[in-house]
TORKOL-4160 file (C-alpha; in steps of 0.2 Angstrom, whole numbers, padded with zeros to 4 digits, m for minus):
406
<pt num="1" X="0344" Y="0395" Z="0530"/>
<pt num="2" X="0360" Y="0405" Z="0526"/>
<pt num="3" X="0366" Y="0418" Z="0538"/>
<pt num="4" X="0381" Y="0423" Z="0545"/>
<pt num="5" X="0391" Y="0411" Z="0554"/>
<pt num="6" X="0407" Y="0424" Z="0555"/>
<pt num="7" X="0420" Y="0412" Z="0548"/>
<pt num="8" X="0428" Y="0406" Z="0532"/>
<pt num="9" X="0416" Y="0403" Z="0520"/>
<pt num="10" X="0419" Y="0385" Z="0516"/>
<pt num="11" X="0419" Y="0377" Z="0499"/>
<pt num="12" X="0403" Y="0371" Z="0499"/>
<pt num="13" X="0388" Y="0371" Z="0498"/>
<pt num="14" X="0386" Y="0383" Z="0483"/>
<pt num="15" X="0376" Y="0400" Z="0484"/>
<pt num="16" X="0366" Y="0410" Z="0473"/>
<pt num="17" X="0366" Y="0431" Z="0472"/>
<pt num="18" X="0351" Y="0439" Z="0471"/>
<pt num="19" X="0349" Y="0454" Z="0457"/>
<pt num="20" X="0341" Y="0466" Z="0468"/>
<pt num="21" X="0342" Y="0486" Z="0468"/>
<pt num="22" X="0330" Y="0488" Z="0479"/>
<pt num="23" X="0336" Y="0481" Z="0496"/>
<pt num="24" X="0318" Y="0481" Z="0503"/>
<pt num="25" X="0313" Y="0467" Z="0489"/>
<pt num="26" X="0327" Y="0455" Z="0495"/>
<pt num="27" X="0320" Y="0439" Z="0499"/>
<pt num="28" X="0327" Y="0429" Z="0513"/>
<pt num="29" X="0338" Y="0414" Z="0507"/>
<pt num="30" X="0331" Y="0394" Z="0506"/>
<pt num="31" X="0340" Y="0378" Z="0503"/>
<pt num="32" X="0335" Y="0369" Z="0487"/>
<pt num="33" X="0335" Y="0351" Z="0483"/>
<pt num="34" X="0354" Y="0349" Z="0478"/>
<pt num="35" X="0359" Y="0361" Z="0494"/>
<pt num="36" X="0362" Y="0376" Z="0484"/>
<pt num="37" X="0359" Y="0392" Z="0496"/>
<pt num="38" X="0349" Y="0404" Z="0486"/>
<pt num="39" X="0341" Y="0423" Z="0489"/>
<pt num="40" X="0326" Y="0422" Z="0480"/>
<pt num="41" X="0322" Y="0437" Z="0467"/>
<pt num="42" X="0325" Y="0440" Z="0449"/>
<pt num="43" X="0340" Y="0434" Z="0440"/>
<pt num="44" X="0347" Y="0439" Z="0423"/>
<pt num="45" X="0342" Y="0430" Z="0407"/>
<pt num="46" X="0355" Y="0426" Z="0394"/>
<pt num="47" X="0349" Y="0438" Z="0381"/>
<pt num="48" X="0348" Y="0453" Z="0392"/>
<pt num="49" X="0357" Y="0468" Z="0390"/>
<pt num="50" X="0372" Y="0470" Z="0404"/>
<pt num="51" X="0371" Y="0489" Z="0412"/>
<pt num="52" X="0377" Y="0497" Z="0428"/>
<pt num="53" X="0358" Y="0498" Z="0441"/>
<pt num="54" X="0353" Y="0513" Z="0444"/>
<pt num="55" X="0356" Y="0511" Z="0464"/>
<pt num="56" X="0375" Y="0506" Z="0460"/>
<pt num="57" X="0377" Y="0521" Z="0450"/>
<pt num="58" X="0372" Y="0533" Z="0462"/>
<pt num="59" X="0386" Y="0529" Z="0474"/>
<pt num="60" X="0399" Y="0540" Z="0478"/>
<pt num="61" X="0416" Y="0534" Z="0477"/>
<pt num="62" X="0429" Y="0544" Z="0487"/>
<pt num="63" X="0446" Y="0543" Z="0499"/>
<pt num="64" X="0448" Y="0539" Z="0515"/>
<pt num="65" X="0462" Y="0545" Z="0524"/>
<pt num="66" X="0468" Y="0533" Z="0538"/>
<pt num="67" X="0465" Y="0545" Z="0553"/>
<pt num="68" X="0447" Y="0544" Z="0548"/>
<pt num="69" X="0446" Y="0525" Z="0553"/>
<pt num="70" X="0457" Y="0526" Z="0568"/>
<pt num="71" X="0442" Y="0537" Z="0576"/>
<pt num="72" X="0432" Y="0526" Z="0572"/>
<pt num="73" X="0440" Y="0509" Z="0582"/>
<pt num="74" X="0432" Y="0504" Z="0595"/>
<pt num="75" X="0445" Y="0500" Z="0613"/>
<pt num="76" X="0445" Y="0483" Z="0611"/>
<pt num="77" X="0443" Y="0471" Z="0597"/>
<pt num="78" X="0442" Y="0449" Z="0599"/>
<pt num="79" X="0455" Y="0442" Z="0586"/>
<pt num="80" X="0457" Y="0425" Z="0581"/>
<pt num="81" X="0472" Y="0416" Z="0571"/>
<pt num="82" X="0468" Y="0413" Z="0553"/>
<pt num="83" X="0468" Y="0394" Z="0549"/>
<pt num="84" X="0472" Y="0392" Z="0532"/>
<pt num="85" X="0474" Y="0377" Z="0522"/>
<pt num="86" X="0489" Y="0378" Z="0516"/>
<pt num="87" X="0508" Y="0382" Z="0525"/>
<pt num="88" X="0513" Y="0402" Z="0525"/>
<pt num="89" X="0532" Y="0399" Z="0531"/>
<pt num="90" X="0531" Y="0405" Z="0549"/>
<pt num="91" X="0518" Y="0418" Z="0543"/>
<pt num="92" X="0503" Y="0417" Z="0553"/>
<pt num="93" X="0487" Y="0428" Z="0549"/>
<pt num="94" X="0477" Y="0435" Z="0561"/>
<pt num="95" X="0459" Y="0444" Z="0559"/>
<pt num="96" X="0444" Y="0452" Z="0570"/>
<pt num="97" X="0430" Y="0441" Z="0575"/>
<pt num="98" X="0415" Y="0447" Z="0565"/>
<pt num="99" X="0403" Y="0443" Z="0579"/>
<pt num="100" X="0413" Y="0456" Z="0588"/>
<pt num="101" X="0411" Y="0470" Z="0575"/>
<pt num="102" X="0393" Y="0464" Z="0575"/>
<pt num="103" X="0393" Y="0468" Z="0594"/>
<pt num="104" X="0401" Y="0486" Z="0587"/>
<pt num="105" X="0387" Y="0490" Z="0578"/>
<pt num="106" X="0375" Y="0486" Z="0593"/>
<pt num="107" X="0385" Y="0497" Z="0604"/>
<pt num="108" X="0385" Y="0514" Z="0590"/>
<pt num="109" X="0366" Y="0512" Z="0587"/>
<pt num="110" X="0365" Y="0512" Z="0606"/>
<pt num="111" X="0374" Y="0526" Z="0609"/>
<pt num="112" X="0367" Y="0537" Z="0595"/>
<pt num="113" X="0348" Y="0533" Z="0603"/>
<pt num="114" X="0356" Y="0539" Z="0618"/>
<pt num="115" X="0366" Y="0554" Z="0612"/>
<pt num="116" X="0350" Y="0570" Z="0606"/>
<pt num="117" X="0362" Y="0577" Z="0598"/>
<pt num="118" X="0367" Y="0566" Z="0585"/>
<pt num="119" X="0368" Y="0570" Z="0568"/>
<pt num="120" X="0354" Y="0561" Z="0558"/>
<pt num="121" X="0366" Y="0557" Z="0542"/>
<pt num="122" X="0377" Y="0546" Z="0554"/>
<pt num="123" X="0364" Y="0536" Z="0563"/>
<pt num="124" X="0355" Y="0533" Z="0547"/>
<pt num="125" X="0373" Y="0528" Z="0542"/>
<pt num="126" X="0374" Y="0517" Z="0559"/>
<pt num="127" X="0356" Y="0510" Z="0554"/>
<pt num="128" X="0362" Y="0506" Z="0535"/>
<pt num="129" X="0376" Y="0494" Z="0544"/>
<pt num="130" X="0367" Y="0487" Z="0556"/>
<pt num="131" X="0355" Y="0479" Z="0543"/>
<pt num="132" X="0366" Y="0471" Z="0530"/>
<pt num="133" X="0376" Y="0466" Z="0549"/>
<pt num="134" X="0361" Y="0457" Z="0553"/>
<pt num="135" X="0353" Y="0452" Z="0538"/>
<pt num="136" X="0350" Y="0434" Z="0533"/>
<pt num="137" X="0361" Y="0434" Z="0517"/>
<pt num="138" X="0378" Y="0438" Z="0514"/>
<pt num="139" X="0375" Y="0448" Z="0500"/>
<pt num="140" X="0365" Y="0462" Z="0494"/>
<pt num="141" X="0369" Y="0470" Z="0477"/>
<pt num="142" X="0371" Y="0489" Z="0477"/>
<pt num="143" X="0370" Y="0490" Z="0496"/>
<pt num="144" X="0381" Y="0477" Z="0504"/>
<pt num="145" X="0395" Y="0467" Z="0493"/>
<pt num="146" X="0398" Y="0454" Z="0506"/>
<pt num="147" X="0416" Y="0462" Z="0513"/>
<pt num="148" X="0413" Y="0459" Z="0532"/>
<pt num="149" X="0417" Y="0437" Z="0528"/>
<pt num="150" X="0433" Y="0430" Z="0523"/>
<pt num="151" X="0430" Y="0422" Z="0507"/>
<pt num="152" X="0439" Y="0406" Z="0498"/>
<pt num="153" X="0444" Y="0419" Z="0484"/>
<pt num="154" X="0455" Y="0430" Z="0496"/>
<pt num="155" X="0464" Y="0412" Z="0502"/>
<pt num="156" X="0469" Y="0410" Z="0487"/>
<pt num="157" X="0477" Y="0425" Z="0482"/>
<pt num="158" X="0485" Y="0422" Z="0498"/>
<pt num="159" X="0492" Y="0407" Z="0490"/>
<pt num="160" X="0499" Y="0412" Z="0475"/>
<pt num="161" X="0506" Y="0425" Z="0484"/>
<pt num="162" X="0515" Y="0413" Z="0498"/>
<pt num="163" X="0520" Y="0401" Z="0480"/>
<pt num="164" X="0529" Y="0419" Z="0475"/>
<pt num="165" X="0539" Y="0424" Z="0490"/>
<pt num="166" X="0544" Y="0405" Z="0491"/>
<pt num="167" X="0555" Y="0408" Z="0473"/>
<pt num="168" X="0557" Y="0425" Z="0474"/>
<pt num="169" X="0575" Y="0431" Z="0481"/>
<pt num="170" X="0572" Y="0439" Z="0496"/>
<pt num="171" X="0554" Y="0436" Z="0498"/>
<pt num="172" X="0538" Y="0442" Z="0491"/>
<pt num="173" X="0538" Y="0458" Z="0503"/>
<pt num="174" X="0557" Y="0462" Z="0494"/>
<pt num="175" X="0545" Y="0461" Z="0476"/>
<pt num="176" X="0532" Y="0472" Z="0485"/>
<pt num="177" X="0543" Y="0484" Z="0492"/>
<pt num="178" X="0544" Y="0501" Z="0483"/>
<pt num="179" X="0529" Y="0498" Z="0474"/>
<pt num="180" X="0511" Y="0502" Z="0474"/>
<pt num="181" X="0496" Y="0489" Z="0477"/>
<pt num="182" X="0481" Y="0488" Z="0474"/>
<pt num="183" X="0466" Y="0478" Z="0481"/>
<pt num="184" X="0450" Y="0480" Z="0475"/>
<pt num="185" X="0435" Y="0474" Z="0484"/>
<pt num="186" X="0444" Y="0472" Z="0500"/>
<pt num="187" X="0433" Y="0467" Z="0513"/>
<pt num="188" X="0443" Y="0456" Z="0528"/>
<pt num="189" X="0460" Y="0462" Z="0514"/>
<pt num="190" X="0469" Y="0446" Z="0519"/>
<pt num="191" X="0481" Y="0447" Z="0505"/>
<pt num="192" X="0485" Y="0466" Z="0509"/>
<pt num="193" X="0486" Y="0459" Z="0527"/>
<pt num="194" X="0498" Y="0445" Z="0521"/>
<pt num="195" X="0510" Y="0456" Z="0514"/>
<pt num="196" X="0511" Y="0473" Z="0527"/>
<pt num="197" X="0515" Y="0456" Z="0537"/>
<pt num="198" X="0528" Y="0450" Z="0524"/>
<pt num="199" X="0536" Y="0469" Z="0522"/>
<pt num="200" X="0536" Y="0470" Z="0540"/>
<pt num="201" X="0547" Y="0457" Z="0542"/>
<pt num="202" X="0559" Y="0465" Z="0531"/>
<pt num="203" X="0575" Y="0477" Z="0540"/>
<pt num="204" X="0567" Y="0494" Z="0543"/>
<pt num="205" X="0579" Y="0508" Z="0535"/>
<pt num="206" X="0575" Y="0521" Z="0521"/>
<pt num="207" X="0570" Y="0515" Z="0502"/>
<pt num="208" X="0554" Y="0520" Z="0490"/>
<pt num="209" X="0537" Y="0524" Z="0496"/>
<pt num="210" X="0527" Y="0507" Z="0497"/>
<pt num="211" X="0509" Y="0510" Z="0495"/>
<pt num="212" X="0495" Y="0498" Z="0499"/>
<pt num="213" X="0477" Y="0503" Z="0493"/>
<pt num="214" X="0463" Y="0493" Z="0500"/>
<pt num="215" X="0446" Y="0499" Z="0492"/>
<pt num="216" X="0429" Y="0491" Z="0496"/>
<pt num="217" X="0412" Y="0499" Z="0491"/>
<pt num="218" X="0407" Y="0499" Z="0510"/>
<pt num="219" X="0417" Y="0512" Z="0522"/>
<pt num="220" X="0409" Y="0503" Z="0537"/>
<pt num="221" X="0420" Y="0489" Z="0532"/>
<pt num="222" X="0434" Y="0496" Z="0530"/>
<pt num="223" X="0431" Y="0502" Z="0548"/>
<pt num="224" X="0425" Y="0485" Z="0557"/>
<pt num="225" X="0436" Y="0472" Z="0548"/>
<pt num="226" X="0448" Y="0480" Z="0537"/>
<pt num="227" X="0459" Y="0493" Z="0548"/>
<pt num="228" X="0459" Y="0480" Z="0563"/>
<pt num="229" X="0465" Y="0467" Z="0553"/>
<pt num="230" X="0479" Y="0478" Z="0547"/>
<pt num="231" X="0484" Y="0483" Z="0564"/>
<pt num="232" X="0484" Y="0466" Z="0569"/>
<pt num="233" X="0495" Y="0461" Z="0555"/>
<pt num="234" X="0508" Y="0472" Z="0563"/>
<pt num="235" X="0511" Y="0465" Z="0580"/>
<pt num="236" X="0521" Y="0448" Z="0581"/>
<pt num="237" X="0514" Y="0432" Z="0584"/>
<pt num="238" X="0522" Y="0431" Z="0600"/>
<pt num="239" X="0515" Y="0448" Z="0610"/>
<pt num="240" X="0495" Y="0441" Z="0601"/>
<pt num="241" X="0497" Y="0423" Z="0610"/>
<pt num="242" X="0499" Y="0431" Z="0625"/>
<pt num="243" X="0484" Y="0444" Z="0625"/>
<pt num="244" X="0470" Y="0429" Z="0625"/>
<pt num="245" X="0463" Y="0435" Z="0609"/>
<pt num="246" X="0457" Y="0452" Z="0616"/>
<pt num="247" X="0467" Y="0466" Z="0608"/>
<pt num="248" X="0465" Y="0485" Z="0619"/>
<pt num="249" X="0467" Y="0497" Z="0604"/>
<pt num="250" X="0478" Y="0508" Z="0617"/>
<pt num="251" X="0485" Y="0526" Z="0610"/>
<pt num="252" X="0501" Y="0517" Z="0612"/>
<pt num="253" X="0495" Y="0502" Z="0602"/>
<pt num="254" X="0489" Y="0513" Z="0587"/>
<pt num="255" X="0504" Y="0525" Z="0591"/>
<pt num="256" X="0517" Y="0510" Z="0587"/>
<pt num="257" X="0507" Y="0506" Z="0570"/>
<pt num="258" X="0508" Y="0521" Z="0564"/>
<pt num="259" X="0526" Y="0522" Z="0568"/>
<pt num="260" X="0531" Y="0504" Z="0560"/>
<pt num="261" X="0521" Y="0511" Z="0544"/>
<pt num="262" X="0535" Y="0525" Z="0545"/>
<pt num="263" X="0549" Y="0515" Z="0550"/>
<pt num="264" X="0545" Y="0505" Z="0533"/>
<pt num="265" X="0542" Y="0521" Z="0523"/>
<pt num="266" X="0523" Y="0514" Z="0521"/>
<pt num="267" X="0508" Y="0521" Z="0515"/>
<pt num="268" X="0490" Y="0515" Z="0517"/>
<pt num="269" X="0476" Y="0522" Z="0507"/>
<pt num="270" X="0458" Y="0518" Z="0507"/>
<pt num="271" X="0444" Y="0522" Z="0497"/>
<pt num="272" X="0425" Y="0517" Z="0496"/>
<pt num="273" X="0410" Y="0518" Z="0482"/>
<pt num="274" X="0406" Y="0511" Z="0468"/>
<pt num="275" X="0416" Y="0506" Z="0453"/>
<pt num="276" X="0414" Y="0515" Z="0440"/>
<pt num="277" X="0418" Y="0532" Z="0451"/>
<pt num="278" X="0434" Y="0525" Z="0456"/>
<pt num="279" X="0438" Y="0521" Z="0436"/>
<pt num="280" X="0433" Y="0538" Z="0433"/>
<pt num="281" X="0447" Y="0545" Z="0446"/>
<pt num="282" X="0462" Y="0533" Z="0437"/>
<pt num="283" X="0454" Y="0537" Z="0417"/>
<pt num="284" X="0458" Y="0555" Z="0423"/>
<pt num="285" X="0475" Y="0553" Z="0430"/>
<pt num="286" X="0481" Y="0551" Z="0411"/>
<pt num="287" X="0492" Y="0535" Z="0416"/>
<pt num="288" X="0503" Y="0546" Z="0425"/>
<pt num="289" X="0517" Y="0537" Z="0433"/>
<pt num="290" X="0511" Y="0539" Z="0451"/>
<pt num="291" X="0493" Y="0533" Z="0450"/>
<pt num="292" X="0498" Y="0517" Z="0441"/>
<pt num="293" X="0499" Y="0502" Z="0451"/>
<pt num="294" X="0512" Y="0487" Z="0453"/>
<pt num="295" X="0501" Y="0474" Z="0458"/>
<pt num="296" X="0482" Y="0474" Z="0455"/>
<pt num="297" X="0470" Y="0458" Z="0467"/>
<pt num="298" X="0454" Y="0458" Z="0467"/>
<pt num="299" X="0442" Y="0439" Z="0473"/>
<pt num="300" X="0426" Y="0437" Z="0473"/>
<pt num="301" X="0422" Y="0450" Z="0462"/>
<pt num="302" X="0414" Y="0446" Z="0446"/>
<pt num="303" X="0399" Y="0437" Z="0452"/>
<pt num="304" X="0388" Y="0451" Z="0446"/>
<pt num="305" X="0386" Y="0452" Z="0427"/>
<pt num="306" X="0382" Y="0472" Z="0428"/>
<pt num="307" X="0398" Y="0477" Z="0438"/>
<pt num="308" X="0411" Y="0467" Z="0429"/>
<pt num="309" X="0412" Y="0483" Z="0416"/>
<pt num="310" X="0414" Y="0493" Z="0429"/>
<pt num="311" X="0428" Y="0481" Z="0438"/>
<pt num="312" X="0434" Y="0480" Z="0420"/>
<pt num="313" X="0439" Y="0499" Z="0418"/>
<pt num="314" X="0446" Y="0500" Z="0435"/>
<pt num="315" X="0457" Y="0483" Z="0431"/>
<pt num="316" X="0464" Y="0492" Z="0415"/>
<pt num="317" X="0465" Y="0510" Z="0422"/>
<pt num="318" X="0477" Y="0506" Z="0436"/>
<pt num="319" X="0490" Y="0497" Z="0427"/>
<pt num="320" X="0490" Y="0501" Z="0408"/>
<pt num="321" X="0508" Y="0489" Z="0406"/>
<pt num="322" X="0507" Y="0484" Z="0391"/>
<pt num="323" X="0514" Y="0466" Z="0390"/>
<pt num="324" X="0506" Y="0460" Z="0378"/>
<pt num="325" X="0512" Y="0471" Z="0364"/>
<pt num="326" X="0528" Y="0466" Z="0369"/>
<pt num="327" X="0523" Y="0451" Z="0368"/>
<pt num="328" X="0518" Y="0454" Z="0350"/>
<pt num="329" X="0534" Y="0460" Z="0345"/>
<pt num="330" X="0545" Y="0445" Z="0351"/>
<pt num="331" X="0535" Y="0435" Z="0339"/>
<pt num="332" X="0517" Y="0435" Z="0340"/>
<pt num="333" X="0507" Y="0443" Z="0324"/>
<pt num="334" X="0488" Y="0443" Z="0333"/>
<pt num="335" X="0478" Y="0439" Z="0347"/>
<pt num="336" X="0480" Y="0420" Z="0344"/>
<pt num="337" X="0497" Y="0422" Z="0344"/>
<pt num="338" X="0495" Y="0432" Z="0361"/>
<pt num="339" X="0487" Y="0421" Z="0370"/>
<pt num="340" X="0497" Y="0407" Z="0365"/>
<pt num="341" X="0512" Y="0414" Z="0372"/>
<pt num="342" X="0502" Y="0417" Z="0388"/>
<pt num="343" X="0498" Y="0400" Z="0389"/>
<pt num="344" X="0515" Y="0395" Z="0390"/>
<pt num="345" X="0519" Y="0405" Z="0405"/>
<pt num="346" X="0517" Y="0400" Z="0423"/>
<pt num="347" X="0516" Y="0410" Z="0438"/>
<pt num="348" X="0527" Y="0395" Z="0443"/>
<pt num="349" X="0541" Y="0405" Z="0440"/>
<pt num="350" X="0547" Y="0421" Z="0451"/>
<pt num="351" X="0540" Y="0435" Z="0447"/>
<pt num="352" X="0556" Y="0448" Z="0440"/>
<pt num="353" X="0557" Y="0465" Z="0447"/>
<pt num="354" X="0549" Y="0475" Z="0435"/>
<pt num="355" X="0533" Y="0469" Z="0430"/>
<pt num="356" X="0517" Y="0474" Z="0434"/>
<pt num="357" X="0504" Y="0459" Z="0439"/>
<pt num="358" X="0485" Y="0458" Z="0440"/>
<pt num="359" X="0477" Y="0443" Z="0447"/>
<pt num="360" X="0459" Y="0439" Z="0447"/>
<pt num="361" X="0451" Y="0425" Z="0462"/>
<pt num="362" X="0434" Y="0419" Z="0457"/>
<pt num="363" X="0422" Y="0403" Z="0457"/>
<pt num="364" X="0423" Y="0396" Z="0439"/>
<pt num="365" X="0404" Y="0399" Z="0440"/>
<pt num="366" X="0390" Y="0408" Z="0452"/>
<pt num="367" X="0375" Y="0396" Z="0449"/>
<pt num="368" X="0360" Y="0407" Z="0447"/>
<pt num="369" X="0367" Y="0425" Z="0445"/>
<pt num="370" X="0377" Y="0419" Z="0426"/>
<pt num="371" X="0394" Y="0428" Z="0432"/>
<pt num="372" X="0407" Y="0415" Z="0431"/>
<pt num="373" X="0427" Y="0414" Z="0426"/>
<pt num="374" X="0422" Y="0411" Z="0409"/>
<pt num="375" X="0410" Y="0426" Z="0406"/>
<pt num="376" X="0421" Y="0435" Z="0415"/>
<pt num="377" X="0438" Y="0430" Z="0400"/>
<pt num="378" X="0427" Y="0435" Z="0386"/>
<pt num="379" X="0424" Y="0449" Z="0394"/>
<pt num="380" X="0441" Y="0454" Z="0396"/>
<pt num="381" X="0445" Y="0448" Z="0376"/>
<pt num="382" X="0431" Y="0460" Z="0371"/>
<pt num="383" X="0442" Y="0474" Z="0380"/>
<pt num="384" X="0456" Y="0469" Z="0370"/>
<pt num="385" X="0463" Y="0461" Z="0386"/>
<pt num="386" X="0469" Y="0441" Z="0388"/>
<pt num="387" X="0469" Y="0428" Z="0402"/>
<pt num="388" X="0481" Y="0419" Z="0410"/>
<pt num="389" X="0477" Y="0403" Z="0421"/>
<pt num="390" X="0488" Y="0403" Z="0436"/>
<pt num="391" X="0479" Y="0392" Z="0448"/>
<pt num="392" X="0465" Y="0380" Z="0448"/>
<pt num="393" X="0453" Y="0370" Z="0463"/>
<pt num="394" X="0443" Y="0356" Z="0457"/>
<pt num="395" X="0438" Y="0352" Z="0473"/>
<pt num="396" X="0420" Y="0359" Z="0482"/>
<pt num="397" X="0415" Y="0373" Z="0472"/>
<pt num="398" X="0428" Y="0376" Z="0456"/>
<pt num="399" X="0440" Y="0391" Z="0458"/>
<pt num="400" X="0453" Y="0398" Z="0450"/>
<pt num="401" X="0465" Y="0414" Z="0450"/>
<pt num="402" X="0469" Y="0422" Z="0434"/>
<pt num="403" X="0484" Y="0434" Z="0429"/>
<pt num="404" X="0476" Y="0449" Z="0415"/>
<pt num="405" X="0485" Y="0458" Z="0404"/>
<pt num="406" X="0481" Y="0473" Z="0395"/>
């Protein structure tokens, strides 16, 4: 049986997502012959028409500001150093043990039992957490999206990021600095981890407004894995190996975060809900210059067939650059053309200063649910969009990060 193990989800074996809107249907998981870990329910036929469920819809998408998730930390949190597979140039990543914000969780629903006076929204809230914390699957549609494990995807972005700061003069946090990021579908954020920890590294003085949105369709995530994880990412490597991997969320420890955030003239915003609420909010802005986005990651994102329209709008909404027209103009006549030229391009190179970048990190297929990198590119060439493949894994299950552009 598949349950949470609270680590990196390793490359194999495979999994299948249940469809489910109902989260009292959800089946628990088995192992079948080949060692595919499955939830049992319905899945999606080929022929069926893709639409947003009915449960997905009904969620409300809004902003969270930061002191909203400082109240909510708890005054010590179990860390452990991140072991990736590849080298990050004297960048280590750190994140929260999730069997400690499982302990979390324990704790709250404790305390509301005890506390008469508690509000009934936020122990039904407390509840809602503590199920999908202790459930048997790491994923159920509409209620939990899977953001409280590290998965391969959000490695990998890592990756192509670390290839980046390697060309780039002056690092990938010299790129990032004075822009606005974007990553959608957060969960642990380890690439929005990686680089606060590559700005941070960078001399402290006065420059542009550097903005880094995490948005995940669970606020409890944001408050169990994603905020710690930040916090850790800015304290040095040396003070962490001497705390034993117990970090006391101190007012002096969150007072010295919020005051390296200034010191860097850096902003972190959060938001939570579904989707198409958050497409909404960036359709509205008009692409106005200050709601646009520099750089756009999203992983593990477009395993569900009836959200990637919804993940679609948001992709396209928050940075409407468009390249491929210019693109067009250097030469191209159509779409052929247009990807053509794409596929002579290579992330390979460094990045220059003023373009915008969308990258995508996904399984080249979800067995059982029919989401998959290739649904997911025709997808994006129905909304007029193309696909560009940065980076590939053959071994375990196939992955790959893709660069969009609109």
């Amino acid at each position: 049986m598949f349950k949470f193990d609270f680590g990196v989800v390793s490359p194999t074996p495979a999994f299948v997502i249940a469809m489910v809107t109902d989260p009292a249907e959800l089946c628990l998981p088995q192992e079948n012959e080949e060692g595919e870990v499955t939830v049992q329910n319905t899945t999606l036929q080929d022929d069926e028409p893709v639409s947003e469920t009915s449960a997905t819809a009904a969620a409300r998408y809004r902003t969270i500001q930061l002191e909203e998730l400082l109240e909510k930390l708890p005054p010590t949190i179990s860390f452990s150093e991140m072991d990736l597979p590849f080298d990050t140039t004297g960048c280590k990543l750190f994140r929260r043990d999730l069997y400690d914000a499982r302990f979390q969780v324990i704790d709250e629903l404790d305390d509301e039992e005890e506390n008469a006076d508690a509000k009934a929204e936020s122990a039904r809230d407390e509840q809602n957490t503590a199920e999908y914390v202790n459930a048997d699957t790491d994923l159920i549609p509409g209620t939990y999206e899977g953001g409280l494990k590290t998965w391969e995807g959000g490695m990998d972005l890592v990756e192509v990021l670390e290839e980046q700061h390697k060309k780039i003069t002056g690092g990938i946090g010299s790129w990032v600095k004075g822009k606005r990021v974007l990553e959608v579908g957060c969960g642990t954020g380890l690439p929005s981890v990686y680089l606060l920890r590559r700005l941070l590294e960078l001399p402290a003085g006065a420059s542009a407004i550097t903005e880094l949105h995490l948005q995940d369709y669970n606020i409890s995530v944001l408050q169990l894995v994603t905020l710690p994880n930040l916090i850790l990412a800015s304290i040095s490597e040396e003070t962490l190996a001497e705390m034993d991997s117990n970090l006391e969320l101190t007012h002096e420890v969150i007072q010295e975060f919020q005051e390296k955030l200034k010191l860097h003239n850096i902003k972190l915003s959060f938001s939570c809900g579904d989707w198409s609420g958050f497409a909404e909010v960036l359709q509205s802005s008009d692409g106005k210059k200050e709601t646009l986005y520099n750089l756009v990651l999203t992983a593990e994102t477009i395993y569900r067939l009836e959200s990637v329209p919804s993940l679609l709008r948001v992709l396209k909404y928050a940075s409407r650059r468009d390249d491929t027209n210019a693109m067009k103009a250097q030469g191209g006549n159509d779409t052929a053309d247009v990807a053509s030229a794409l596929d002579g391009l290579t992330l390979q190179m460094a990045w220059e200063r003023d373009e915008d970048v969308i990258l995508v990190a996904a399984k080249i297929l979800y067995f059982g649910v029919g989401g998959g990198m290739q649904d997911f590119t025709y997808s994006v060439e129905r909304n007029q969009g193309t696909v560009e493949s940065v980076r590939t894994w053959s071994f375990g299950v196939g992955r790959q990060v893709v660069r969009l552009h609109w």
